[in-house]
Every structure is written in structure tokens, then in C-alpha cells.
MARKOLSE-797714 format. One line per field, with one value per residue (C-alpha): residue number from 1; residue in one letter; y, z, x. Coordinates in steps of 0.25 Angstrom, whole numbers, plus 2048, in hexadecimal, padded with zeros to 3 digits. Example, Ala and Ser with C-alpha at 12.3 -4.5 7.8 and 13.67 -1.06 7.14 Angstrom:
% MARKOLSE-797714
num <- (1  2);
residuo <- (A  S);
north <- (7EE  7FC);
up <- (81F  81D);
east <- (831  837);
***
This chain:
% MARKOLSE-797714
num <- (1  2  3  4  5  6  7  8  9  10  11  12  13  14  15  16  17  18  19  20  21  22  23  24  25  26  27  28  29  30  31  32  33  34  35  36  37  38  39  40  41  42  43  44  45  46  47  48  49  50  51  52  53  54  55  56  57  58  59  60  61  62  63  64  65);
residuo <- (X  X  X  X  X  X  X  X  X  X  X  X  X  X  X  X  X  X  X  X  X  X  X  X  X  X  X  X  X  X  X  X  X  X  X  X  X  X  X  X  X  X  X  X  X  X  X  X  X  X  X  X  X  X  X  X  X  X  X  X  X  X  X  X  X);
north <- (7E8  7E9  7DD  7D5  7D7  7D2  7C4  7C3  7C5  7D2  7D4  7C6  7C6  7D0  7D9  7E4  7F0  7F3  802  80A  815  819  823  817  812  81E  828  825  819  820  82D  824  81C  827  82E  821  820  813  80B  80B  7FC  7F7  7F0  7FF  805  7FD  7FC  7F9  804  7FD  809  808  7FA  7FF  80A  803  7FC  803  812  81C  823  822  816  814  807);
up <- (813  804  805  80E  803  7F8  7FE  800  7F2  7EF  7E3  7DD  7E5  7E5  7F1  7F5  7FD  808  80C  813  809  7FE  804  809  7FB  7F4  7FB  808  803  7F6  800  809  7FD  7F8  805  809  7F9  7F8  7EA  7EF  7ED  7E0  7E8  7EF  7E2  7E4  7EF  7F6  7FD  808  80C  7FE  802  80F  80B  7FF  80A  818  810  80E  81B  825  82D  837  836);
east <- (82A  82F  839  82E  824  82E  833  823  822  81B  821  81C  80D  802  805  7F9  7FE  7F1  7F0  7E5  7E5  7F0  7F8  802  806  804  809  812  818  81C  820  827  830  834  83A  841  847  83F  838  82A  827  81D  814  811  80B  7FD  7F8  7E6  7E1  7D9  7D1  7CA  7C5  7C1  7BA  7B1  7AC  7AB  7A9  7B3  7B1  7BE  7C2  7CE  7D4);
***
């Protein structure tokens, strides 16, 4: 994904990363660099926590997808 997002040109545009809460990007993602001796790409250190979005306007209470 890394190569595709660079001859797409990541690095030159704005990119947003989507999760469903932060434990992808801040938790396993840094986890899972770290076990397979891997940089953790820039683009990874921000990133939009849909469930914020979801919750300011369907409340906070739990929803499935």
C-alpha cells in the first residue's frame, strides 16, 4: 500500500487516514511496525476518528456498523 500511495502521490497531496476509533493508528499499527522492524509511514501519525463524527450526531451510545 505504502508504494501505491507514493506513485499516487501521498507525499505531494493531502492524504486523510479514516478509522473507526484510535486504537488502529495509535496503538496496533505502531505495535505492528515495530514487530516486523518497519518505519511507521508519516502520513500515519494524524489521522480522523470517524466514530467522533458519528457520535456528535447519532449520540454516543453503541452502534454495529
Amino acid at each position: 500500500m505504502h508504494e501505491w500511495l507514493a506513485t499516487a502521490g501521498a507525499a505531494k497531496n493531502r492524504l486523510a487516514v479514516i478509522t473507526w476509533g484510535d486504537w488502529d493508528c495509535r496503538t496496533m499499527l505502531e505495535s505492528e511496525c515495530s514487530f516486523k522492524g518497519l518505519a511507521k509511514p508519516a502520513y500515519f501519525d494524524r489521522w480522523i476518528n470517524l466514530r467522533i463524527a458519528f457520535e456528535a450526531v447519532f449520540g454516543d451510545g453503541r452502534h454495529n456498523l
